[in-house]
C-alpha positions in Angstrom: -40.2 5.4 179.6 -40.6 7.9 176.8 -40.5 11.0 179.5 -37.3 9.5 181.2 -35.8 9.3 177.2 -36.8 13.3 176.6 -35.0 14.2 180.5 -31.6 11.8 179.3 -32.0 13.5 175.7 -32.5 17.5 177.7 -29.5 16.6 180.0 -27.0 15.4 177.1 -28.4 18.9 175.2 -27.2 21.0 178.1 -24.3 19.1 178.8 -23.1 19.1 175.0 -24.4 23.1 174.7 -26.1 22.5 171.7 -30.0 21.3 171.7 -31.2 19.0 168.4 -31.7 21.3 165.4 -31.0 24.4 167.6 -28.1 27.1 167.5 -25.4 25.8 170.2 -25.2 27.7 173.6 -21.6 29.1 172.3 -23.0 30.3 169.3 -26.5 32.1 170.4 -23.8 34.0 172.9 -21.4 34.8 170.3 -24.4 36.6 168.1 -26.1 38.4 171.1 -22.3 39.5 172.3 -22.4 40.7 168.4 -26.0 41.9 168.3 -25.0 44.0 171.2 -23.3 46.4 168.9 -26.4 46.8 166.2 -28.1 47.5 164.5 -26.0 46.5 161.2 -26.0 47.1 157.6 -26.4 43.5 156.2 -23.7 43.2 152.9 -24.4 40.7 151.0 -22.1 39.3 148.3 -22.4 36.5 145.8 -18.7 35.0 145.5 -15.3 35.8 146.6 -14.0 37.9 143.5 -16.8 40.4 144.4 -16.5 40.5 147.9 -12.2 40.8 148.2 -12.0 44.2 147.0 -14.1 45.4 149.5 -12.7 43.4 152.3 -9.2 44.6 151.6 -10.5 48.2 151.1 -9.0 50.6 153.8 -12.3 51.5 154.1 -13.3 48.3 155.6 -12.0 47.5 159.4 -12.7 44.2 160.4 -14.2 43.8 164.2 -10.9 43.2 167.0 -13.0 41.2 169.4 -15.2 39.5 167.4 -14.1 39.4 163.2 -16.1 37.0 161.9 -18.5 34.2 163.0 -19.2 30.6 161.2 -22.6 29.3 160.9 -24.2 26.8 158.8 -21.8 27.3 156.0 -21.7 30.9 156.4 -19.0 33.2 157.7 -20.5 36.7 158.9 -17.9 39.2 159.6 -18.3 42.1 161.2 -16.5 45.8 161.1 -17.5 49.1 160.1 -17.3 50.5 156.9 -17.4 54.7 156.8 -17.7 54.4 160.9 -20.8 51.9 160.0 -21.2 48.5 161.4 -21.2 46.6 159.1 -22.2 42.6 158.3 -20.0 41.5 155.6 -21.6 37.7 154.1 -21.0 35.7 151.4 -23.6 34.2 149.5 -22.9 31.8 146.7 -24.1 31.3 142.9 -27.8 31.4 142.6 -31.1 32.0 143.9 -31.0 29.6 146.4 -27.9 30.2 148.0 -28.8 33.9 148.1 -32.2 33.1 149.5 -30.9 31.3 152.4 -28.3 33.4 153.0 -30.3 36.9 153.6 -32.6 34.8 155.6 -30.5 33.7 158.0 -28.6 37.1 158.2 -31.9 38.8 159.3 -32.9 35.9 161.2 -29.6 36.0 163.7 -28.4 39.0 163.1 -30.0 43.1 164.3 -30.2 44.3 160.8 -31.6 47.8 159.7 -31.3 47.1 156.6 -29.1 45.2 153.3 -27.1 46.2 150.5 -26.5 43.8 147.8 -24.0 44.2 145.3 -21.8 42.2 142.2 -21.7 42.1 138.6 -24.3 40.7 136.0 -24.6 40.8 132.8 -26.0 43.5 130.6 -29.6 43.4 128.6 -29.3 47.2 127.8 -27.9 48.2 124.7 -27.3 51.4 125.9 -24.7 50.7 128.5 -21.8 49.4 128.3 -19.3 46.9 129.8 -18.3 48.2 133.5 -21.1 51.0 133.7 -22.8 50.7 137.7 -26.7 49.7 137.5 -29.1 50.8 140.2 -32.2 48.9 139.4 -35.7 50.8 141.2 -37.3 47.2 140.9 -36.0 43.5 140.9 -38.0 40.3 139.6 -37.5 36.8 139.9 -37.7 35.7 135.9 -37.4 32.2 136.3 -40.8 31.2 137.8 -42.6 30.0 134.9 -45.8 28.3 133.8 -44.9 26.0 130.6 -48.1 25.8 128.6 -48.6 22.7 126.8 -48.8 22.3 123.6 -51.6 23.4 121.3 -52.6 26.2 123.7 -51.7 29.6 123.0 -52.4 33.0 124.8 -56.1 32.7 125.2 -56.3 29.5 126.8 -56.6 29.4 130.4 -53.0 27.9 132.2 -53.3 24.8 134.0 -54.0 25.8 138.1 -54.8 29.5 136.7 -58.5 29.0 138.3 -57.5 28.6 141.7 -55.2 31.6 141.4 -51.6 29.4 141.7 -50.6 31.0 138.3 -51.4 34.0 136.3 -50.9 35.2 132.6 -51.4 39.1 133.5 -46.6 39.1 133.2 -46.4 37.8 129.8 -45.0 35.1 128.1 -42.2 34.4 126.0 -43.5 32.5 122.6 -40.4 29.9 121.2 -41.6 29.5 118.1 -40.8 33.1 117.2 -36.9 32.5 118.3 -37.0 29.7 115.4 -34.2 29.6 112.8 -37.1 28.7 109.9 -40.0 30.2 108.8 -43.3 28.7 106.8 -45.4 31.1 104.4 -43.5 34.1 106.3 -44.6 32.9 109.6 -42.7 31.1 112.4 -43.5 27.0 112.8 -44.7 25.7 115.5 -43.0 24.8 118.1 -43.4 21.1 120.6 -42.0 23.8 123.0 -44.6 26.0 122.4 -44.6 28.9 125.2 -43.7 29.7 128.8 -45.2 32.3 131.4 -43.5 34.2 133.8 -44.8 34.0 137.1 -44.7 35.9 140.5 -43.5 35.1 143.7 -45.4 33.4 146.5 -45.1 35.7 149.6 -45.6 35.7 152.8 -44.9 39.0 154.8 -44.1 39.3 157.8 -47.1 41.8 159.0 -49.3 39.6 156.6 -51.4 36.3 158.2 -49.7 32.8 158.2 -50.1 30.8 155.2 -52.2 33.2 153.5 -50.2 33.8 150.7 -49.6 37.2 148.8 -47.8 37.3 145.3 -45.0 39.7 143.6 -43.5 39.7 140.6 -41.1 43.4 141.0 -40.1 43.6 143.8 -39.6 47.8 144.9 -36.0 49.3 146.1 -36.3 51.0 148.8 -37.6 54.3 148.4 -35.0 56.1 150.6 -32.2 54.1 149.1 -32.7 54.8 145.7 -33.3 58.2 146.5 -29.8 58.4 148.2 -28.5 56.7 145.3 -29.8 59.2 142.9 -26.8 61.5 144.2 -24.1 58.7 143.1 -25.4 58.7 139.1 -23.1 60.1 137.4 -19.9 58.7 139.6 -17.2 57.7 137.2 -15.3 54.6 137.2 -11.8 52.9 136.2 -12.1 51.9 132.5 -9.0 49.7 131.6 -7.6 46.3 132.7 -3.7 46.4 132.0 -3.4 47.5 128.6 -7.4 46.9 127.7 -9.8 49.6 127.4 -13.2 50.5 127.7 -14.5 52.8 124.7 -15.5 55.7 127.9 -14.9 55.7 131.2 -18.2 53.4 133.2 -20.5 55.2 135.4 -23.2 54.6 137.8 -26.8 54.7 136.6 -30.2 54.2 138.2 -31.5 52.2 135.7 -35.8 50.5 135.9 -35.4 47.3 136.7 -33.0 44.2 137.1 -34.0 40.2 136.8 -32.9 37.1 138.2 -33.0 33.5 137.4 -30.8 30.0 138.3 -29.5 31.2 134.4 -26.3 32.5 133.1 -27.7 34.1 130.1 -25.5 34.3 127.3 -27.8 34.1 124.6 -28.3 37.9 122.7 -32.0 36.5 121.8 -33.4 36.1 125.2 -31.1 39.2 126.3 -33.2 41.3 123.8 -36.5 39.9 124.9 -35.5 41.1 128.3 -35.2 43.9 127.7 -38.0 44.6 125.1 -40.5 42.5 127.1 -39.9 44.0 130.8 -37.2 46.6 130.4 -34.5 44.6 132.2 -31.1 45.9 132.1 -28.6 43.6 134.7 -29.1 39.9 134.9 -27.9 38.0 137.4 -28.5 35.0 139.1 -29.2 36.4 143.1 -30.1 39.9 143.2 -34.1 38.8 143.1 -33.7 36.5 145.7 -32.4 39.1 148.0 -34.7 41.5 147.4 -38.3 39.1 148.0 -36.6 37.8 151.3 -36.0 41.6 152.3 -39.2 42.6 150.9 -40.9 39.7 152.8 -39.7 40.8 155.9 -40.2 44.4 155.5 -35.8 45.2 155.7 -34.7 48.0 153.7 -33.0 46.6 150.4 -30.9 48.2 147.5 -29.0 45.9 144.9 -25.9 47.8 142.9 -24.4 45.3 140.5 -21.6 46.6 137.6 -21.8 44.9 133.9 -19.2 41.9 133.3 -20.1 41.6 129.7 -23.0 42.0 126.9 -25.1 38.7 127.7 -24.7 36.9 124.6 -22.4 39.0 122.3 -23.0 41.8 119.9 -20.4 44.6 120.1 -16.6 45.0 120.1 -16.5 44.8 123.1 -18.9 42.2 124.5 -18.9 39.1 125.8 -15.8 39.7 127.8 -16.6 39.1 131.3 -13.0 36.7 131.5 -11.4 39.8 131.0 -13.6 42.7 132.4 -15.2 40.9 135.8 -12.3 41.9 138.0 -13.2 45.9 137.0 -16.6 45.1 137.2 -16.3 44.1 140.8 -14.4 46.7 141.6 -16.4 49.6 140.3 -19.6 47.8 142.0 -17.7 47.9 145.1 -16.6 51.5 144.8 -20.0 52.7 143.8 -21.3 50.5 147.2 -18.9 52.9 149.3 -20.0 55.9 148.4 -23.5 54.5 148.9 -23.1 53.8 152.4 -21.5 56.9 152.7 -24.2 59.0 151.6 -26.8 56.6 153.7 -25.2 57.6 156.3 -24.2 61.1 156.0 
């Protein structure tokens, strides 16, 4: 009974075309008709403000026969940018959506290798609003270990022995970010203190569920040496009749973090920075860069600064009004990547 159930269940797959939690017969021929013209540079693109600019660049020219394909939420198109084919996808906000995303371009799709790029917000206080970042590393900042309270830095973290957490990052102690003091010293806090942790990974050349860890995640050494020739690059400066102090430029810069945060807090900005020398922050550049590191794809995240996360200057804290040149100098800076990649 059970074996005539599975031949029924196999004959209504094939007649429908699309087998129980597979890709439909339609599809898998629409991506190897697609495949057929890789391999691709993967673009990936958080939301639709960020991606437009490039899409209705002249140097973007969408695929004839096949422009974009739909799957699982997703729609991949496909063109060349500089005479490169190119995969143009939309991610999403966050770490998750990003996560997925990359995955399932480099899962479907021959991919040689991916370019991220978008705005963030700055840590750096010496940038300034619209300059181009080019981070050489990228860490997932949200991964903690909340130590309970009581404990403090020389105490072992819960799971630490078994090797699931670590304190070799750092940790970020609430107490000091208190608004009152006691005898000159900061109270304590119920709080008390949270440590960053790295990633679990699990490469592709590496053994099944063994895992390996990371906590900065490397650029590609080629790319950022290519995009050593695009520092420098100068960008537009005013939005109708608002300026920037100097015209924005593009910047290899240390490193870049990410987190399921929008950080608009100047406090935890400066511990950033102080702490781990973070200069963007964004909420899917990370994610990007462990799936792409995972499975060993060449990776390079360019993202332009929307605003000054959590205030400070004159002209801070204005991503309402500064996003749109934001996005548009991350996109120009991403074209003259590609076109020195490819040169």
């Amino acid at each position: 009974m059970l074996g005539l159930v599975i031949l029924v269940w196999g004959v209504w797959s094939s007649a429908s075309g699309r087998a129980h939690g597979a890709i439909s017969t339609s599809t898998m021929q629409e991506i190897e008709r697609v495949n057929e013209k890789g391999p691709y540079l993967g673009i990936v693109v958080p939301n639709s403000f960020e991606m437009n600019p490039l899409l209705q660049s002249p140097s973007f020219v969408a695929d004839l026969q096949v422009p974009y394909l739909d799957y699982f939420g997703r729609r991949f198109r496909f063109g060349k940018v500089e005479n490169e084919e190119v995969i143009v996808v939309l991610t999403g906000l966050s770490m998750l959506n990003a996560g997925i995303t990359t995955q399932l371009l480099l899962t479907l799709f021959k991919v040689k290798g991916v370019l991220h790029y978008g705005i963030a917000g700055n840590a750096n206080p010496q940038l300034q609003i619209g300059d181009v970042t080019i981070p050489q590393y990228w860490a997932h900042t949200g991964l903690w270990n909340w130590q309970r309270y009581g404990d403090g830095p020389d105490d072992e973290l819960a799971l630490e022995s078994n090797g699931d957490y670590t304190r070799e990052i750092g940790y970020l102690r609430l107490a000091n970010y208190q608004n009152g003091s006691e005898n000159g010293k900061p109270v304590e806090n119920l709080l008390n203190n949270v440590w960053y942790q790295p990633e679990e990974v699990f490469p592709v050349d590496g053994i099944p569920e063994v895992r390996q860890h990371s906590f900065w995640v490397p650029v590609n050494k080629h790319y950022i040496k290519v995009a050593k020739r695009i520092e420098g690059m100068t960008f537009q400066r005013c939005v109708n009749s608002t300026c920037l102090p100097r015209a924005p430029r593009a910047v290899r810069v240390k490193r870049g973090g990410s987190a399921n945060a929008f950080v608009d807090n100047s406090a935890y900005r400066e511990f950033l920075y102080s702490k781990f020398n973070i200069t963007p922050i964004d909420m899917e550049s990370a994610a990007v860069a462990l799936v792409c590191h995972q499975q060993q794809i060449p990776f390079i995240a360019i993202r332009a600064l929307s605003d000054l996360a959590g205030g400070g200057s004159a002209v801070s804290n204005e991503a309402d009004i500064f996003a749109s040149l934001a996005a548009q100098n991350a996109v120009d800076a991403s074209l003259r990547f590609i076109t020195l990649l490819f040169a």
